[in-house]
N, C-alpha and C positions, 0 to 999 in steps of 0.2 A: 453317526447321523445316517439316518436310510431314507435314499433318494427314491420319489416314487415314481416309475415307469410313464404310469398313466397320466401323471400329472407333467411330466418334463417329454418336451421336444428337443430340443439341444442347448449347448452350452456354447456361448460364445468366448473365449479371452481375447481379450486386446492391452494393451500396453495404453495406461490413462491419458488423457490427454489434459493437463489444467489451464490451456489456450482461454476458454470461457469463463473459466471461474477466477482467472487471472485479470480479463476484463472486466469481470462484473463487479470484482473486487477495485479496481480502477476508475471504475466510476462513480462507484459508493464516495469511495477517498475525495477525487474530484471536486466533490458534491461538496462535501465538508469543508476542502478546503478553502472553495468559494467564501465559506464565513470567516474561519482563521483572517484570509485576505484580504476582507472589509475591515475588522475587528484589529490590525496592525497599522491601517494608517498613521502616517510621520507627523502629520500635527494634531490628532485627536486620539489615536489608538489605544489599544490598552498595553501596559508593560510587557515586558518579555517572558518575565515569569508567568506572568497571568495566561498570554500565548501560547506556553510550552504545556502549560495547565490544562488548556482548550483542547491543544494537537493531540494531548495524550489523552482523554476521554471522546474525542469523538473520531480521530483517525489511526492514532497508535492502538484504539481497541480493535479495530478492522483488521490492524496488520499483524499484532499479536494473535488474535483468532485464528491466522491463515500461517503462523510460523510451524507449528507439527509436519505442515506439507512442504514447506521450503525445501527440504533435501530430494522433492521429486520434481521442483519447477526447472525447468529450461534456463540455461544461463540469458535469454531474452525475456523471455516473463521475469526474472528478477531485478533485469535492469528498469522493468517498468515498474516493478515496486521501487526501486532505489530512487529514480525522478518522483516519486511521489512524495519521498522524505525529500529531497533535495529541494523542492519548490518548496514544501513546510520549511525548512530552516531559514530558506531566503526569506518566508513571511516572516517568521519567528525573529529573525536578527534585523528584518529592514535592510535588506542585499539588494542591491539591484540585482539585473538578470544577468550574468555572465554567461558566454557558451561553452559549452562542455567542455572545449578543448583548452579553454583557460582559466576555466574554475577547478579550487582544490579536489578534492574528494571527501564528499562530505557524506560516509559511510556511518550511519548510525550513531550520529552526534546527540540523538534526542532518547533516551530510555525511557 
């Protein structure tokens, strides 16, 4: 490949940053999951299967699109994906809210 003079000023490198794409991704999920969390109510909702069915076409496809880059996110950008399965499974199961420091580890329970 021949670079052309007249067309290039300089070259920049930096070391990526996925802080943005890490939220933008976060909020898309968010968004979603607002429905999952209507759609699981305890006396009208719809079954669990049907739930895991939802999660995986409208937010497991967000997260699966974004897994090629996992080995470059920050161990804090992953944990923000991980709270976003973790709130899915509590829809998913009808969990209450537990705080982190007394809930299991619920590490990629949903494929």
């Amino acid at each position: 490949m021949k670079i052309s003079v007249e067309k290039s000023c300089s070259v920049v490198f930096s070391r990526l940053n996925f802080n943005i794409l890490v939220d933008e991704i976060k909020e898309r999920c968010n968004n979603r999951l607002n429905i999952i969390k209507i759609f699981s109510n305890k006396k009208w909702g719809l079954n669990q299967n049907t739930l895991e069915n939802l999660y995986n076409s409208l937010v497991g496809s967000i997260l699966d699109y974004s897994f090629p880059c996992l080995n470059s996110f920050s161990e804090n950008n992953i944990k923000k994906l991980q709270a976003i399965q973790n709130t899915a499974v509590r829809y998913i199961l009808k969990l209450k809210y537990d705080p982190p420091s007394t809930s299991c580890n619920m590490r990629l329970l949903i494929n």
